[in-house]
C-alpha positions as CSV (number, residue, x, y, z in Angstrom):
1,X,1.5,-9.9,-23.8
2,X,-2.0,-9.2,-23.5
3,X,-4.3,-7.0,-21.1
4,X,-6.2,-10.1,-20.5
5,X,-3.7,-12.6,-19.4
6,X,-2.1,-13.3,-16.2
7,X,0.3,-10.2,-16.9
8,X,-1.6,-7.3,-15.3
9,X,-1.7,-9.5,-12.1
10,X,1.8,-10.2,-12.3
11,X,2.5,-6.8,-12.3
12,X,0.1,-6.2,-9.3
13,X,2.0,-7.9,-7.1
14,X,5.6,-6.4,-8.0
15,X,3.8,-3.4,-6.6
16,X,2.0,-4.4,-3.9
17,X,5.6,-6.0,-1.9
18,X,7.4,-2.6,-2.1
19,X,4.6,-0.7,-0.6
20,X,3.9,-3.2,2.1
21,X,7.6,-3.5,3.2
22,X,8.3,0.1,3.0
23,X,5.2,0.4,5.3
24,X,6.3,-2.0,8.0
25,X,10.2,-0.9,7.8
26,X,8.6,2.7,8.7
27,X,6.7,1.4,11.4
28,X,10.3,-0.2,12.9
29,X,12.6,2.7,12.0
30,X,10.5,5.3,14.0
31,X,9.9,3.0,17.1
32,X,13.8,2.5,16.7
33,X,14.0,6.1,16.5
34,X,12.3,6.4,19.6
35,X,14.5,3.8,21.6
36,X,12.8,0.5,20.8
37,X,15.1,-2.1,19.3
38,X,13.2,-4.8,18.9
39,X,12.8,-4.5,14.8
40,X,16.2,-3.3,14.2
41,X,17.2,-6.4,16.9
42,X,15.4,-8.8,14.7
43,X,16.5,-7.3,11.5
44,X,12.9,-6.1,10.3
45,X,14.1,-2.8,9.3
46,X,15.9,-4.3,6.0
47,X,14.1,-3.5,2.4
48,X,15.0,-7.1,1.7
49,X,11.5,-8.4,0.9
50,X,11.9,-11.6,2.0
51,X,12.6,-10.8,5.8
52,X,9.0,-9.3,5.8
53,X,7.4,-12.2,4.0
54,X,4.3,-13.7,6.0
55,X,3.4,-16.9,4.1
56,X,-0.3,-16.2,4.2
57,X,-0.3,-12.9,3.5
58,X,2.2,-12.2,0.9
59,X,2.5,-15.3,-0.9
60,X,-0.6,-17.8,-0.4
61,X,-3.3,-15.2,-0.9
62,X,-1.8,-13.1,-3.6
63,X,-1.1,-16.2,-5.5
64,X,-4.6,-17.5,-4.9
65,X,-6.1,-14.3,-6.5
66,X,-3.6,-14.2,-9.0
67,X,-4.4,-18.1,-10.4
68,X,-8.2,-16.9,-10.3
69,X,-7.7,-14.4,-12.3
70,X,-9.1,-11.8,-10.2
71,X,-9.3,-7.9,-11.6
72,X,-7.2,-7.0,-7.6
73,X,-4.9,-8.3,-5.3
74,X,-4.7,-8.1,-1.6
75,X,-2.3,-8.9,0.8
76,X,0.2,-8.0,3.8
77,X,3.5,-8.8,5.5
78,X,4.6,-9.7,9.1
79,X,3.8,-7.1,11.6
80,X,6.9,-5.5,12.7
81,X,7.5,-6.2,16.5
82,X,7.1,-3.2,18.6
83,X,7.7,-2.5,22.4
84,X,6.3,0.7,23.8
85,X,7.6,-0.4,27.1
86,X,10.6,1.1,25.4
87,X,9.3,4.9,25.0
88,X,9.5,7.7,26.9
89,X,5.5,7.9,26.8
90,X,4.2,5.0,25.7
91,X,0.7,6.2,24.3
92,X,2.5,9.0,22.2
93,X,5.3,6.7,21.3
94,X,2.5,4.5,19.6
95,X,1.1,7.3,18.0
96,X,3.9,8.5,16.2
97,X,4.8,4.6,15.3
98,X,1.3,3.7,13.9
99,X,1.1,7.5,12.0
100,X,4.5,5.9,10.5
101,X,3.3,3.9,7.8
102,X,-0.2,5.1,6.2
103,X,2.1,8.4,6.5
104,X,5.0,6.8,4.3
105,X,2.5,5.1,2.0
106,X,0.9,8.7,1.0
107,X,4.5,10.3,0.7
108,X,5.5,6.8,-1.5
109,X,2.5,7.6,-4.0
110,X,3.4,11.7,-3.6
111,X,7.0,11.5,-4.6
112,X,6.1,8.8,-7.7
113,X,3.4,10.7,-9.3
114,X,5.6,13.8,-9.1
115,X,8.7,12.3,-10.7
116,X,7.1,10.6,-13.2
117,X,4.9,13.0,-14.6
118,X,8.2,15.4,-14.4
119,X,9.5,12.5,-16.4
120,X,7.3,12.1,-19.1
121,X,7.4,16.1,-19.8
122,X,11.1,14.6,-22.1
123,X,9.1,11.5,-22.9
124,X,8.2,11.9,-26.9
125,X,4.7,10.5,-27.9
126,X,6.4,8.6,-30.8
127,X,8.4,6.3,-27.9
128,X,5.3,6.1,-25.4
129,X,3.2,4.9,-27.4
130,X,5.7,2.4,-30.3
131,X,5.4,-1.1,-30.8
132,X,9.3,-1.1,-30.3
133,X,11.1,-2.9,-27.3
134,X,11.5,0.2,-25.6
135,X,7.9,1.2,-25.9
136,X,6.4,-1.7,-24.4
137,X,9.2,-1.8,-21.5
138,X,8.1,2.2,-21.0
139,X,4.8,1.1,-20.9
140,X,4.9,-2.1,-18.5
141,X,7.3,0.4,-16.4
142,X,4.5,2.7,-16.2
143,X,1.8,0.1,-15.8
144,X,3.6,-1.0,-12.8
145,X,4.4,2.5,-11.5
146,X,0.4,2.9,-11.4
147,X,-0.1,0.1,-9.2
148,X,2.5,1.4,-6.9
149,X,0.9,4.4,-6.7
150,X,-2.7,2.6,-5.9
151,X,-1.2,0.2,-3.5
152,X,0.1,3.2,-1.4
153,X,-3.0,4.8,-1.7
154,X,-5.0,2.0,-0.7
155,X,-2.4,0.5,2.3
156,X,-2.9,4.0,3.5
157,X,-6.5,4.4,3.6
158,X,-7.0,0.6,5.0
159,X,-5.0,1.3,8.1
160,X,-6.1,4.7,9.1
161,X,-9.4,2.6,9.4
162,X,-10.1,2.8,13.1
163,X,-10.7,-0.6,13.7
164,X,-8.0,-3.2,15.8
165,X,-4.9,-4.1,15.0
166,X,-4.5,-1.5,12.2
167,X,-2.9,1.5,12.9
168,X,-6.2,3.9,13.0
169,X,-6.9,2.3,15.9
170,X,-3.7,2.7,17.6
171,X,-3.8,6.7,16.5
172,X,-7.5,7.1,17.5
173,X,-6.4,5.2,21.2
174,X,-4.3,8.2,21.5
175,X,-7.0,10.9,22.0
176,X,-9.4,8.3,24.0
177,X,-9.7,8.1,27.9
178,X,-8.7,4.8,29.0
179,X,-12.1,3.0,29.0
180,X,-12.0,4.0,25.1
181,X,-8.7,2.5,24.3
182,X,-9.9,-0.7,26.9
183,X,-12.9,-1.0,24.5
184,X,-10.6,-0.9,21.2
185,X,-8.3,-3.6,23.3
186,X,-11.6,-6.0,23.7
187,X,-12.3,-5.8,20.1
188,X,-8.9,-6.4,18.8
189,X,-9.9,-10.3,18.6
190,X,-12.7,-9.5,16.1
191,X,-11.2,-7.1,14.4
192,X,-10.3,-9.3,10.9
193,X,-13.6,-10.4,10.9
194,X,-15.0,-6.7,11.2
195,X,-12.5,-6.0,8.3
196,X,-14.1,-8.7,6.3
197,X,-17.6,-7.3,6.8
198,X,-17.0,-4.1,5.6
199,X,-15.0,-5.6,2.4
200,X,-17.8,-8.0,2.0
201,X,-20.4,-5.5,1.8
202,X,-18.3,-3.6,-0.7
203,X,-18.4,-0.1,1.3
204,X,-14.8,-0.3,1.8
205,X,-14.6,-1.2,-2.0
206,X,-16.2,1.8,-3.4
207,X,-14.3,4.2,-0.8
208,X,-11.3,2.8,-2.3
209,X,-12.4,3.3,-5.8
210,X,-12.8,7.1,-5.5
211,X,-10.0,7.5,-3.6
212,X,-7.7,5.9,-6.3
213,X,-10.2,7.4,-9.2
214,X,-9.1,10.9,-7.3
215,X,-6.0,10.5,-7.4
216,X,-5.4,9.2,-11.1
217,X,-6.6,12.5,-12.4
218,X,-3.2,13.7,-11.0
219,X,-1.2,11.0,-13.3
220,X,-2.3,12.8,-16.3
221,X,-3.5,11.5,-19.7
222,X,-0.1,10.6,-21.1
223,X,0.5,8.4,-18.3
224,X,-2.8,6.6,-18.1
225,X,-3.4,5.9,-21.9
226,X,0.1,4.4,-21.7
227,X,-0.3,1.9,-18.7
228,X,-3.8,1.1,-20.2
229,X,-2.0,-1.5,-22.3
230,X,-1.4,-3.7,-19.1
231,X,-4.0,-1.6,-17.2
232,X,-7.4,-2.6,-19.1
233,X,-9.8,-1.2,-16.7
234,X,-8.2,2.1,-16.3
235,X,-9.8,5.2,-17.5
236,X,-8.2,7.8,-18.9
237,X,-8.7,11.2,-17.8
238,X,-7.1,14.2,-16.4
239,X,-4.6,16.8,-17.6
């Protein structure tokens, strides 16, 4: 299997469902924490995939970018249903919900760059790196590990962007008077094509790029030379 095949792609989107269902099940299991039902109700706070599917989102564009051949992958799952009606106060209630997921995202991509490069401290160089079965199972294991990591990273950083329906804008709505959160409320209609706008223009892009170029010094050397296999555009640095 080659870097330049389909492969790497493949792999991008193992990653990708786990980080947006573990997203939207955290958006559901606080709001049921709080006294909303309505996810648990509906059976949106199950890590079955396929429950969270949106056929757009998680299946029609992914595979789109995937049969083009595209060096990224984007893509989301239903919205899970919230009621605030259901909270004590509302506006915090939201708060806390929204917070949920870019919060779990970050703690997803915490907790995997710490056990793995705890991991690969028993890992010998002579196995990482071997044309064996093994090797190359370590190493698509790894590859795929990566993408988790930038997925969380990027699902994160996407949504805390203040913009309608993602969840910055619910957070921000909670430190606005009320003609603030009526103006993020008239905007919520555009708010894809605002999204698009900034992709298209590629600021978004680059922002992303750093962040996850940050955060792969932390993965170590080890780690990145050994996902590069599946991983052609990686570049590896750090300790």
């Amino acid at each position: 299997m080659l870097p330049d095949t389909i492969f790497p792609r493949i792999i991008q989107f193992l990653a990708l469902v786990p980080a947006i269902v573990l997203h939207e099940v955290a958006h559901g299991y606080i709001a049921w924490r709080l006294g909303d039902p309505t996810a648990k109700s509906r059976g949106r706070l199950s890590l079955n995939p396929l429950v969270h599917v949106d056929l757009f989102g998680t299946v029609l564009i992914p595979l789109v970018l995937i049969l083009m051949r595209t060096s990224f992958l984007f893509g989301y799952a239903k919205p899970v249903p919230i009621n605030p009606s259901y909270f004590r106060n509302p506006l915090r209630g939201m708060l806390y919900v929204a917070a949920a997921g870019p919060a779990t995202n970050l703690v997803l991509a915490s907790a995997t760059t710490l056990l793995v490069r705890a991991a690969l401290l028993v890992v010998p160089n002579d196995l990482l790196l071997s044309s064996t079965l093994g090797g190359n199972l370590l190493r698509i294991l790894l590859a795929l590990l990566y993408f988790f990591i930038v997925w969380n990273i990027v699902l994160a950083m996407l949504n805390l962007i203040p913009i309608p329906p993602l969840d910055g804008s619910r957070i921000l709505a909670h430190f606005l008077p009320a003609e603030g959160r009526r103006f993020l409320a008239s905007i919520e209609r555009y708010g894809f094509l605002i999204l698009v706008a900034l992709l298209a223009l590629g600021s978004l892009g680059r922002l992303f790029a750093y962040a996850v170029n940050g955060w792969s010094s932390l993965l170590g050397a080890r780690w990145l030379v050994a996902a590069s296999e599946y991983v052609p555009w990686i570049v590896a640095s750090g300790g």
